[in-house]
Every structure is written in structure tokens, then in C-alpha cells.
C-alpha positions, 0 to 999 in steps of 0.5 A: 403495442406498436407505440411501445415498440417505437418508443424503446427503439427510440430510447435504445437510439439516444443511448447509442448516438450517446455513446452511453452504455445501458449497463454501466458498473460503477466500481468504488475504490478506496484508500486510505492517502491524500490527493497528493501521494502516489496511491491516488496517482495509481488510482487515477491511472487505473480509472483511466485505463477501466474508463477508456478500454470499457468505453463507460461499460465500467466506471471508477469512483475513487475514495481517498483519505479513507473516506470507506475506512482506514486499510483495515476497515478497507479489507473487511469492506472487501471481504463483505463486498460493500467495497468494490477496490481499494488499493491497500499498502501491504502490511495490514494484509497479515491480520487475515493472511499470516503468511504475507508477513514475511514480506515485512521482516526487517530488511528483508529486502535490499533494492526496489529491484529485489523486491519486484522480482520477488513480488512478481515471481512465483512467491508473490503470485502464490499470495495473490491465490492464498487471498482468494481465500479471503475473498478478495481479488488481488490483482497487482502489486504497486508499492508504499517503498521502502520504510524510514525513521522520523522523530522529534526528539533526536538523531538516530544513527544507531539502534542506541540512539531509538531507546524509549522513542514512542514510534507510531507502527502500523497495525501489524505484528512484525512492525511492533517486534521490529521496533521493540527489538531496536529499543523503541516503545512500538505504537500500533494504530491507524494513519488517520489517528497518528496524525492527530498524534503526531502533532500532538506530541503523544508520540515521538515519531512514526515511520514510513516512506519518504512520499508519505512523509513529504506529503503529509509534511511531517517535517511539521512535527518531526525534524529528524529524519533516518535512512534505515530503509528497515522494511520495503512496504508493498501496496496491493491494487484488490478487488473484492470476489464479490464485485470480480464475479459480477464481472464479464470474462472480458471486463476482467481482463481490462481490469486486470490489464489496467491494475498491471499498468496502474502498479508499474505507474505507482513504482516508476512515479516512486523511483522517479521522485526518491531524490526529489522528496528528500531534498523537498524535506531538506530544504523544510528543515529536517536533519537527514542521517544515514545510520550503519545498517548492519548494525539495524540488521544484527539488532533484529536478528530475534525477529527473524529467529521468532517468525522462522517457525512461522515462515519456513527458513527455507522461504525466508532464504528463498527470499533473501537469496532472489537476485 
């Protein structure tokens, strides 16, 4: 008996002088990006804080390139808890939370700073309670930015001009209105198979924020490229209930605390590289247009009349009006 003793003191030893923790929680965390889009610069930031301020009680493995699924495999992987985290751009979302759509209106939104306050305030935090609903943890709103027009067939300077265009959107309803309202033949579909499309050509274009575009070097497939600004697109740093449970109260300050820096992390290195990434797409041979707006915004105007019974007017102003 004493042997035993002795020899589990000695082990107990080992991990201590190790530094090495005998109850260590690997949290796998997917997304659906490459390496090289501000999600993984997110990511890599919230392991660091976890990793640092646990000391190696939580690790975080990363999954990019929807390598556990594309963002709605992602939140169903969450839902079940076979999936820790995953850091999910916000328009799926609304298949299991109707109400988080009316973040998605078209133009909705009229500055990153808009959008923050929004997202941060009292309206952004009731949504990040409704999820619980859903079994997830929602811990931090980074964001995917603000929404662009590509195409292979034309300039698009006016809501004339996108008439017939095939226009890959994601999975998501409002999108699909938005696009339909401006004259464009709405694809739903998953990012990983519109690449495949794109450079196919059984689509026309696609849209999305110009780190995403640049990235994944749409250039290839698209030459023109629109400024519309049509939808600011959040992304949501999740956990799942499940795995935010199995945590200590202590843990899941740490990871909360870590989520908050790796979200402001996400729209610093956004706003910070706006400028960059469009001249990169410039200098790649796209042609860049700045359509009038108001003309976008008036040619939208069924959407926001078909979703206020949805919404509430009130929220929707409420939204709207925030400064």
C-alpha cells in the first residue's frame, strides 16, 4: 500500500514540475474560412487568451475550412454538443432563430460603428439570451463586415443593371428576398460549394465582404466588383450549452473574457485592412463601382414592408434610429 502510495505522489510530481494539468479540456472550434480570413485571426486570438489564463486546464483545437461542417452543419453540431465552438457568421443563425433576421435587412445598417452599438447593446444581448434557447452559448459578436456585389457578367451601378444576374446567397431568407427585390436570380447554397460554382461559371457572382473576396481570390472568377454595402453581416464567437456547462464558473469567466477580446480582435483587424483589401482587388484586375444607394435602398422597400409583421416596426426603427 505504501508502494502505491509513493508511486502516485511521484506521478502527481511529474505533472506538477510539468506544469501540465491532470484535468485538461480540449474545446474543438469550428469554422467554416481559410487560414487566411479574419475568423481564424479570431480564432487563434481566443486560443491564446483560453491557453494563457487557464494555464493548459482548457486547450483549443481549431477547425478551419469547414473541416466539422459547413455553419449550418456547425450549429446543429452545437446544438447536439459533438461540437465545442465555432465562430459562425450571423446569417445562418435565422433558420433556428427567426428573430435574429432583422439584423439582415438590407441596409439596415450605415456604419460599423452603427452596427456595434447595436450589436452590443441591449437589442444584441437579448439575442444572445434567445439562443440559449437553442442550446448554445453565445459569447461575443465578431463580425464577417459589411456585404458586397461581385460578378463576371457586368458593371453594376444601379438595381437595372443586376437584372437576371445568377447571385450565389447564403442559406438564408431575407438574402434571397433582398436579391429577388433588386432583379437577381437568389442562389441559395453553402460557401464550400460556391466556390466550386463560381469557377465553374454556373453562377454569375456571389457576395460578401471584401476580406472574404480578397481572400479566396475571387478576382479569379469575377471581375466586377460593387460597393452596395447592402447587409452588415456579424459572426457570432458560440459555444455549445452543452460543453458551457461542463465548465467551471472560473473557466467560463476566462472564456468569456477571451471570446470579448477575440471579437473586438476580429473588427479592429477589419477596419484596419478595409482600404488594403481593395486595393489588393484593384490591382488584381477587378473593376470597382460605387452605385447610388438610394436607389439599392428605394428598390428594397417590399422587403422591409414583408419581414414588419415578422419583426415588430418598432424594433426595426428602434434599430434604425440607434446612433
Amino acid at each position: 500500500m505504501r508502494k502505491f502510495v509513493a508511486v502516485v505522489a511521484a506521478l502527481l510530481l511529474v505533472f506538477l514540475v510539468s506544469g501540465e494539468s491532470l484535468a485538461s479540456v480540449e474545446l474543438k472550434l469550428g469554422h467554416a474560412i481559410n487560414e487566411q480570413d479574419v475568423f481564424h485571426e479570431a480564432a487563434l486570438k481566443f486560443k491564446e487568451g483560453v491557453e494563457s489564463k487557464t494555464g493548459g486546464e482548457l486547450t483549443v483545437s481549431i477547425f478551419p475550412n469547414a473541416t466539422l461542417g459547413d455553419e449550418r452543419n456547425l450549429l446543429e453540431s452545437l446544438k447536439m454538443g459533438t461540437v465545442d465552438m465555432g465562430i459562425i457568421t450571423g446569417g445562418p443563425v435565422i433558420n433556428f432563430l427567426p428573430s435574429f433576421g432583422v439584423l439582415d435587412l438590407p441596409f439596415i445598417f450605415s456604419t460599423p460603428e452603427h452596427a456595434y452599438k447595436v450589436l452590443d447593446g441591449p437589442i444584441g444581448q437579448g439575442f444572445i439570451k434567445e439562443m440559449e434557447g437553442q442550446g448554445w452559448k453565445a459569447l461575443a459578436y465578431g463580425e464577417r463586415g459589411f456585404r458586397n456585389l461581385t460578378n463576371s457578367k457586368r458593371p453594376v451601378a444601379k438595381p437595372e443593371d443586376m437584372k437576371d444576374l445568377k447571385i450565389r446567397v447564403m442559406q438564408n431568407p431575407i438574402y434571397i428576398d433582398s436579391f429577388t427585390a433588386l432583379g437577381a436570380n437568389a442562389v441559395p447554397m453553402a460557401w464550400t460549394e460556391a466556390l466550386t460554382a463560381l469557377q465553374q461559371g454556373t453562377i454569375d457572382g456571389q457576395e460578401n465582404p471584401l476580406n472574404v473576396i480578397a481572400a479566396y481570390k475571387i478576382n479569379e472568377s469575377n471581375k466586377y466588383l460593387s460597393i452596395t454595402r447592402h447587409a452588415y453581416a456579424p459572426n457570432v464567437i458560440i459555444m455549445s450549452m452543452r460543453t458551457w456547462k461542463k465548465l467551471t464558473p472560473e473557466q467560463q469567466a476566462i472564456v468569456q473574457e477571451s471570446a470579448i477580446v477575440a471579437a473586438k480582435h476580429n473588427r479592429d483587424l477589419d477596419n484596419a485592412s478595409e482600404a488594403e483589401w481593395l486595393q489588393s482587388l484593384k490591382d488584381a484586375g477587378m473593376e470597382v463601382t460605387e452605385p447610388d444607394i438610394a436607389l439599392f435602398r428605394e428598390a428594397v422597400s417590399s422587403v422591409y414592408e414583408k419581414y414588419e409583421a415578422q419583426f415588430g416596426k418598432e424594433l426595426i426603427q428602434s434599430i434604425l434610429d440607434t446612433k
